[in-house]
C-alpha positions in Angstrom: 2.5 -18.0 -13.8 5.4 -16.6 -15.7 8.2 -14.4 -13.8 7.8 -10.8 -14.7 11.1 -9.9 -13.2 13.3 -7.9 -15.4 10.6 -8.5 -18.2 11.0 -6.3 -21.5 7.2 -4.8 -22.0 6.2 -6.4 -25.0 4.3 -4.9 -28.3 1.3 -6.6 -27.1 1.0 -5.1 -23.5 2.0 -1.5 -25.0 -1.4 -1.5 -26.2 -3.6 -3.2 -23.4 -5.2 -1.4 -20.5 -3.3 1.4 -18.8 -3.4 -0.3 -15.5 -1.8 -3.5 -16.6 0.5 -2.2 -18.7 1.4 -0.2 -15.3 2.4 -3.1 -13.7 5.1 -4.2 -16.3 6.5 -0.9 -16.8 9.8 -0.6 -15.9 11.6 2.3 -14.2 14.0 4.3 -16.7 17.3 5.1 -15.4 17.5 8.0 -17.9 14.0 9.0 -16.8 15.7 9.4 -12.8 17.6 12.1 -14.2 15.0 14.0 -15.8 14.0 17.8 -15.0 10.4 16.7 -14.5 8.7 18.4 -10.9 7.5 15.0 -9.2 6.5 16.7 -5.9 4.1 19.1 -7.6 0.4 19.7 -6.3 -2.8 19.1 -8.5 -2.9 20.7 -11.7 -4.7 24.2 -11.2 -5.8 23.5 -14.5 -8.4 21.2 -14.0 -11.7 21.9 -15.6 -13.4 19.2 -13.9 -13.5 20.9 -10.7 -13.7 24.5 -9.7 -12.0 23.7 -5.8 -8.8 22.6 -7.7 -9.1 25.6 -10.2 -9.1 28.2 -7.9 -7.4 28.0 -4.7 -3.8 27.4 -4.2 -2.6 23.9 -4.0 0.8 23.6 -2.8 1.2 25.4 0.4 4.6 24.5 0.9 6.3 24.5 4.6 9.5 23.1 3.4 12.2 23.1 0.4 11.3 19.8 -1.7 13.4 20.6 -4.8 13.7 18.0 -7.2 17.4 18.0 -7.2 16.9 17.6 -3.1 14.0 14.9 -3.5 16.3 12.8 -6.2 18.9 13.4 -4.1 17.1 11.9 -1.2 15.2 9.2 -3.6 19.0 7.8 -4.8 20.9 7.5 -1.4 20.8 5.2 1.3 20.7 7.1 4.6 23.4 5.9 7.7 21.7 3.6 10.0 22.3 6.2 12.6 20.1 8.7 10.9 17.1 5.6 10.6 17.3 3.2 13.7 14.7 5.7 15.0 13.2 6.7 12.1 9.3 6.1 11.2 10.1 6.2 7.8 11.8 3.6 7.7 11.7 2.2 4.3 14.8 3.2 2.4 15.2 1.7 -1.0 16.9 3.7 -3.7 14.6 4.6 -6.8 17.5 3.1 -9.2 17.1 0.0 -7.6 15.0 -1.2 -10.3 15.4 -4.8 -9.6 14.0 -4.2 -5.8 11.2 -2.2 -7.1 9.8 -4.8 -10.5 10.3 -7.7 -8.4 7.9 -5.6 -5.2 5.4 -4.6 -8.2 5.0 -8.3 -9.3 4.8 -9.6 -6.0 1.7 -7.9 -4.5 -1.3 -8.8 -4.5 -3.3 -8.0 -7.5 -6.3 -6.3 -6.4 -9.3 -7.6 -8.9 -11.8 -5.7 -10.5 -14.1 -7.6 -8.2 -12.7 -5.6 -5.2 -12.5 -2.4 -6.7 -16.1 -2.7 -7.7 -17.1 -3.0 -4.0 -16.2 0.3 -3.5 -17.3 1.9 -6.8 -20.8 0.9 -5.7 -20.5 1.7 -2.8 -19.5 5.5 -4.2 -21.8 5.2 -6.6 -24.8 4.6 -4.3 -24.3 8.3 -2.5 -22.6 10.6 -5.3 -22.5 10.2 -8.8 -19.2 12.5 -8.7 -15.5 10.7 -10.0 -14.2 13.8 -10.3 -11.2 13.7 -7.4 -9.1 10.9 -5.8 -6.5 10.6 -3.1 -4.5 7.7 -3.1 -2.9 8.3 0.3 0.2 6.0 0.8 0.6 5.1 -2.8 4.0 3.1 -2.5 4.9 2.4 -6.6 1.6 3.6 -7.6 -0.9 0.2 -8.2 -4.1 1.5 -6.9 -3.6 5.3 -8.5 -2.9 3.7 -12.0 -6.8 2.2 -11.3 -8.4 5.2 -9.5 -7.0 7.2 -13.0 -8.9 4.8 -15.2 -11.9 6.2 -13.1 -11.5 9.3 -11.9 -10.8 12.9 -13.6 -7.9 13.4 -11.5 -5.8 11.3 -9.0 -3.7 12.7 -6.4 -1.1 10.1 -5.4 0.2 10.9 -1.6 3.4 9.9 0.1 5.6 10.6 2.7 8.4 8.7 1.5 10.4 10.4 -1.4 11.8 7.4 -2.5 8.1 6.1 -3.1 7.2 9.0 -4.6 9.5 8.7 -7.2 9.1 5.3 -8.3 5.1 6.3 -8.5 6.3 8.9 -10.5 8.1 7.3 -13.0 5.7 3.9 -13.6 3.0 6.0 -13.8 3.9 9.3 -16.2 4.1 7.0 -19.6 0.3 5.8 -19.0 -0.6 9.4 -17.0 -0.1 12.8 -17.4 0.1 15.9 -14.7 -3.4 16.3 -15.8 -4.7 13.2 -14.5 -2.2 12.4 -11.3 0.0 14.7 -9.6 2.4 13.9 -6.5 2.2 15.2 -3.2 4.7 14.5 -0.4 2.5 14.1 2.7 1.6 12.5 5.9 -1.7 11.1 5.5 -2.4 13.2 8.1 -1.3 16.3 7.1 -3.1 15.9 3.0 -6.2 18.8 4.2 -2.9 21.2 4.9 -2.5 21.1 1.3 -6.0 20.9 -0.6 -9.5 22.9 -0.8 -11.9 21.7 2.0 -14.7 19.5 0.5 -12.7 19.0 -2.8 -12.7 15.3 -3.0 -14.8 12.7 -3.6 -12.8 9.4 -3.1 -10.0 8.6 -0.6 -8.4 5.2 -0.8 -5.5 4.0 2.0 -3.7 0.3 1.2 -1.9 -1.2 3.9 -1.9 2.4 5.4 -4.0 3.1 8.1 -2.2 1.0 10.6 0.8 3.2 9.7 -0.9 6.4 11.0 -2.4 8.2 13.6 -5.8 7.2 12.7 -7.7 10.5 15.0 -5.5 12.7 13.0 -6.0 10.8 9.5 -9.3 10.9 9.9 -9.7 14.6 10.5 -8.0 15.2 7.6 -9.7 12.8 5.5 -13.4 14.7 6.9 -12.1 17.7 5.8 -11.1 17.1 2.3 -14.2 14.8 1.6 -17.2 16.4 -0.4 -20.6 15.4 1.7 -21.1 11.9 -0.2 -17.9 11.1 -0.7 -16.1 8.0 0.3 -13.4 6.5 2.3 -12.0 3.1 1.7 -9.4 1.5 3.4 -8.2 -2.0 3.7 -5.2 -4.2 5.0 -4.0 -7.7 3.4 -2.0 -10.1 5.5 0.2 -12.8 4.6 -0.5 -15.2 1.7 -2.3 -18.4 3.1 -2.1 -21.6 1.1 -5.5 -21.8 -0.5 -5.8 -25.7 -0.8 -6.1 -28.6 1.6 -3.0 -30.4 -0.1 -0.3 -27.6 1.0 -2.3 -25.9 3.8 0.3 -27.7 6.2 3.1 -25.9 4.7 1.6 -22.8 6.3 3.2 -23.0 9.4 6.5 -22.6 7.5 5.3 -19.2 6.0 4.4 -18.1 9.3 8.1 -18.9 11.2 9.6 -17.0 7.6 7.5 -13.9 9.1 8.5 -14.2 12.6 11.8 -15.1 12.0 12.5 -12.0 9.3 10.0 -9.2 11.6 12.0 -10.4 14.8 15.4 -9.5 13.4 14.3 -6.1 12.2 12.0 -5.0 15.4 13.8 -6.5 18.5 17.5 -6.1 17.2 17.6 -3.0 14.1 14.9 -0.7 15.6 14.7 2.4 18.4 12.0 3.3 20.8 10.5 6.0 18.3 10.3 3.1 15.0 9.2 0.2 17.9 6.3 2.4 18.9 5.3 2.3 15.3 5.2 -1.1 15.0 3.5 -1.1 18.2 1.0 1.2 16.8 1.1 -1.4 13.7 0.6 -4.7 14.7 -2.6 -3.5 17.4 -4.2 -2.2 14.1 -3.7 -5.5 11.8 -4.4 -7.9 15.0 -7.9 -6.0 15.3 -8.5 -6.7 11.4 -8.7 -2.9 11.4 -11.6 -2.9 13.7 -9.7 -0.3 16.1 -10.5 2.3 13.2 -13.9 4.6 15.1 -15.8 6.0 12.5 -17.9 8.3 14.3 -21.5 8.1 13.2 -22.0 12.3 13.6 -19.4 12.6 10.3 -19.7 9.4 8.7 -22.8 7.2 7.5 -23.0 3.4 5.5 -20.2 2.7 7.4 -19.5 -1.0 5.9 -16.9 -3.4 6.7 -15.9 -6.6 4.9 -13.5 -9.0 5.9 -12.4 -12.3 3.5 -10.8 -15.4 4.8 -10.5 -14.9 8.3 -8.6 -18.0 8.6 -5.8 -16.6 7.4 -3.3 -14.1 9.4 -3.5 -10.8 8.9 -0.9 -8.9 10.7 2.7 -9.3 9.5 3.9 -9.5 12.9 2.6 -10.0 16.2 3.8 -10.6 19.7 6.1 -13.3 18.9 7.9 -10.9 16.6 7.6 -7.7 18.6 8.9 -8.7 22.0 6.2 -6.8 23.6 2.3 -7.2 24.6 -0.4 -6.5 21.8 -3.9 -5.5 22.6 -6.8 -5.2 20.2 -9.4 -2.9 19.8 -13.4 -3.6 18.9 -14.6 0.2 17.9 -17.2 -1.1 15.3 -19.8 1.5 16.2 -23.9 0.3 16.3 -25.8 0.3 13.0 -22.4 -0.5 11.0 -22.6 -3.4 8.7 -20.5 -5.9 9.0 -19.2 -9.0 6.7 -17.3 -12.2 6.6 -16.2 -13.8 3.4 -14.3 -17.2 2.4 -13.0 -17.2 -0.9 -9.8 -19.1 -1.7 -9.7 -18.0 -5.4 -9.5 -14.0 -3.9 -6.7 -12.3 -5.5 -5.0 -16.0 -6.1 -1.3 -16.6 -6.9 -0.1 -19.3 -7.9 3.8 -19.5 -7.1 7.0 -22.1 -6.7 8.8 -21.6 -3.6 11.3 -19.5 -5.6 8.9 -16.9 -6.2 7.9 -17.1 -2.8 11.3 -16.5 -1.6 10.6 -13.9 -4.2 8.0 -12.1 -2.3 9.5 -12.4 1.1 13.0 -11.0 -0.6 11.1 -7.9 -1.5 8.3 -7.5 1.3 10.4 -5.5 3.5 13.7 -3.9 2.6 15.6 -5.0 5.9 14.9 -8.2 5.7 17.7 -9.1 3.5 20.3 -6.9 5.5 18.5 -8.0 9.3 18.6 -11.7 8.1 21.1 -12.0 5.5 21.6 -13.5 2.1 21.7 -17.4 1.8 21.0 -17.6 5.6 21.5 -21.4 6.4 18.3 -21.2 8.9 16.2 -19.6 6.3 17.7 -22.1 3.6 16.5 -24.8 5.5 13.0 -23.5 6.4 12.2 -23.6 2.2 14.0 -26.8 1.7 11.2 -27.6 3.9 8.9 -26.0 1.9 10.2 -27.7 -0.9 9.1 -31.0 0.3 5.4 -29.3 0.8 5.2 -27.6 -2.5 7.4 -29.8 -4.9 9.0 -28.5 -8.1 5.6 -27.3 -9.1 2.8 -24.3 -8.2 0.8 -23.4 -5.2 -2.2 -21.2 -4.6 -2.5 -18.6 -2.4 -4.9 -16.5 -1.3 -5.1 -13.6 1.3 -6.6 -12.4 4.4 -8.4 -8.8 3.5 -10.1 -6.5 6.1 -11.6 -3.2 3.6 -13.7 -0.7 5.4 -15.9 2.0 3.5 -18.0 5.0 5.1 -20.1 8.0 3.5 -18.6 11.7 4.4 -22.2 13.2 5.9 
């Protein structure tokens, strides 16, 4: 697999499918200083749907200017002001080295996955008229929902994200087909028409919220027979035999890195949250109640359970984690193994890569050329050799019908 880091888009991928020529775009520096609204509602244009052509949209409770939200998107706040914070991930939009090398080191999500839960839409509504990515980060799973969907309303409540959505995304999609909304997950049905949508998606964002209130929220916006999907990917697992003992080296990366930034760099407030964190990921998202009065086809699939899920558990915390079994009667549950499921294959140097950019305190907690880090991939090394490894991932997804 070739490095896309700092890669120049090529002729070849101007012309391919929108969403993979999202994921080599690069962010513009010019484009950072443009006049363009970012943290506009839904068009109140849209034809496709007479909800988001006739009530208002943008009910706004506070003063999100753009010169404010670039303001905010370009400047690293004093770790006074984030100790405490829950919004705790602070990474200047100009960055653009931080944010190609996080875009090329996720997971990509294949078609195969999204088609579970196009089918699973498909089989109650034959609507794609409205999605809500909620928790968008850079935008990978809106640039998909826009192939799909007449209009996609990419969510944040991190300016910062919201920007760099903003700016991979506009060359491939217009305000007509995504807008930008800064927004708690659990605050989105303050904003839009009751009954107005037909698909919300949440990656690696439930755990992050208060789930009672996100769900309210997410009841309230969905048209009867629409769907909710959410999911949660762990850390990448060693998908052969040969390496698999390498693993426990990934593992002590994780602990070593989450321990720095949750025991020593965090306040009561930001510890709660990854409290409230790590209890969702250890129950594989199980915790989530999905009460059988509003929802229905409640379906939940899990792949390669053999793998870790959560990014950090006790060992990292410092402090007791309990799980949570609220997988209600009649749901359907699944268990999949497949070591090919969104496979990478990287050296150790792009796996440094991925752990460089997975959280943006690791590098300050832990530090640059760390000698203990060093000599955890020198050990690696000796695993992996010069060449490639395969990894795969542990994935819990959960869908459910709005009644």
């Amino acid at each position: 697999m070739q490095r896309v880091l700092g890669r120049v888009v090529s002729d070849a991928q101007q012309t391919c499918h929108p969403r993979q020529r999202y994921l080599h775009s690069l962010i513009s520096h010019q484009s950072l200083t443009s006049t363009r609204r970012i943290v506009a509602a839904a068009s109140p244009h849209l034809r496709e749907d007479r909800h988001y052509q006739t009530q208002p949209l943008f009910r706004q409770k506070r003063n999100f200017s753009e010169t404010n939200i670039r303001k905010a998107a370009q400047q690293t706040p004093s770790t006074n002001d984030e100790e405490d914070s829950e919004n705790f991930w602070k990474v200047p939009a100009h960055q653009t080295d931080f944010w190609d090398a996080y875009v090329s080191t996720r997971p990509n999500y294949s078609p195969r996955f999204y088609k579970y839960i196009y089918d699973h839409h498909t089989s109650h509504s034959p609507s794609f008229q409205v999605a809500h990515d909620v928790g968008c980060g850079a935008g990978q799973v809106t640039a998909e929902l826009a192939t799909r969907f007449n209009h996609v309303v990419a969510s944040e409540l991190n300016e910062t994200h919201l920007v760099v959505a903003q700016e991979r995304l506009r060359r491939d999609f217009d305000e007509q087909k995504v807008s930008y909304r800064l927004s708690k997950g659990e605050d989105l049905a303050q904003y839009y028409p009751p009954k107005s949508a037909d698909l919300i998606v949440a990656a690696e964002a439930m755990v992050l919220m208060d789930h009672h209130l996100a769900l309210q929220s997410f009841a309230k916006l969905l048209r009867p027979g629409g769907t909710l999907a959410f999911w949660f990917y762990g850390r990448p697992t060693f998908a052969d035999k040969l390496h698999a003992k390498g693993q426990h080296l990934i593992d002590t990366i994780m602990v070593r890195n989450w321990a720095t930034v949750i025991q020593k760099d965090s306040g009561p407030r930001r510890r709660a949250g990854f409290r409230r964190a790590a209890e969702g990921m250890s129950s594989w998202l199980d915790y989530v109640p999905l009460d059988s009065s509003t929802w229905t086809d409640v379906h939940r699939i899990k792949w390669n359970t053999y793998g870790t899920l959560p990014f950090f558990r006790e060992e990292a915390c410092g402090f007791p984690i309990k799980t949570e079994y609220r997988v209600g009667e009649g749901e359907k549950t699944e268990t999949i193994e497949d070591l090919e499921w969104w496979r990478n294959d990287w050296d150790v140097e792009q796996l440094k890569d991925y752990f460089r950019v997975l959280f943006p305190g690791f590098k300050d907690a832990v530090g640059e050329g760390n000698e203990e880090m060093e000599s955890i991939y020198d050990e690696l090394r000796k695993v992996m050799g010069t060449g490639e490894a395969a990894f795969t991932w542990p994935v819990a997804l959960v869908m459910a019908t709005r009644k």
